[in-house]
C-alpha positions in Angstrom: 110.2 86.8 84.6 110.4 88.4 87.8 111.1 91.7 88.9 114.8 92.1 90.3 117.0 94.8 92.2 120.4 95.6 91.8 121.9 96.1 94.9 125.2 98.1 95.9 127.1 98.1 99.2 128.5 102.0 99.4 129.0 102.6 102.9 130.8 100.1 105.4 128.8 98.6 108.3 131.6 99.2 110.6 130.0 100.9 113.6 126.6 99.7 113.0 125.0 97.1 115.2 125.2 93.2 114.5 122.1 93.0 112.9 122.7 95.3 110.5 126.1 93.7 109.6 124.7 90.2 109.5 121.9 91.9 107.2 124.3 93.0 104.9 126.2 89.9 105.1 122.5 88.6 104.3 121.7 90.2 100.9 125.3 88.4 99.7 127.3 92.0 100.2 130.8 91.0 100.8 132.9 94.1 99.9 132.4 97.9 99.2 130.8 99.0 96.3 130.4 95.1 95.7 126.9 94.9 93.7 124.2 91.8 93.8 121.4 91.1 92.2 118.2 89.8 94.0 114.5 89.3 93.4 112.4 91.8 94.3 110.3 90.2 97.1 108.5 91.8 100.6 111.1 90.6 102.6 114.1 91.5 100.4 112.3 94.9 100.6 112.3 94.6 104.0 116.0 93.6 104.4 117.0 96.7 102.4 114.8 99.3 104.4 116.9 97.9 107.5 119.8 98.7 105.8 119.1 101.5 103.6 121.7 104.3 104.5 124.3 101.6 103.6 123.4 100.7 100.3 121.9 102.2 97.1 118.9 100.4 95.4 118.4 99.7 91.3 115.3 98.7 89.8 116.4 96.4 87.1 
């Protein structure tokens, strides 16, 4: 089975840049403190470092 990471929205993108709205938008964050869960893959990784101050990471 593959490795996956729970992700959680915890800080609003309101007064961020597009890009990091339609990042978080992107991972399938709709709300906050909404959570997802997503396999753990370079570019998923490379979504979340975009958007890191705005979420909090899980290893599940």
């Amino acid at each position: 089975m593959a490795k996956s990471v729970r992700v959680t929205l915890v800080r609003s993108a309101i007064g961020f840049s597009m890009r990091h709205k339609a990042t978080v938008r992107a991972l399938g964050l709709r709300r906050l403190n909404h959570t997802v869960e997503l396999a753990d893959t370079p570019q998923l990784r490379g979504m979340l470092s975009k958007v890191a101050r705005l979420v909090e990471i899980q290893e599940a």
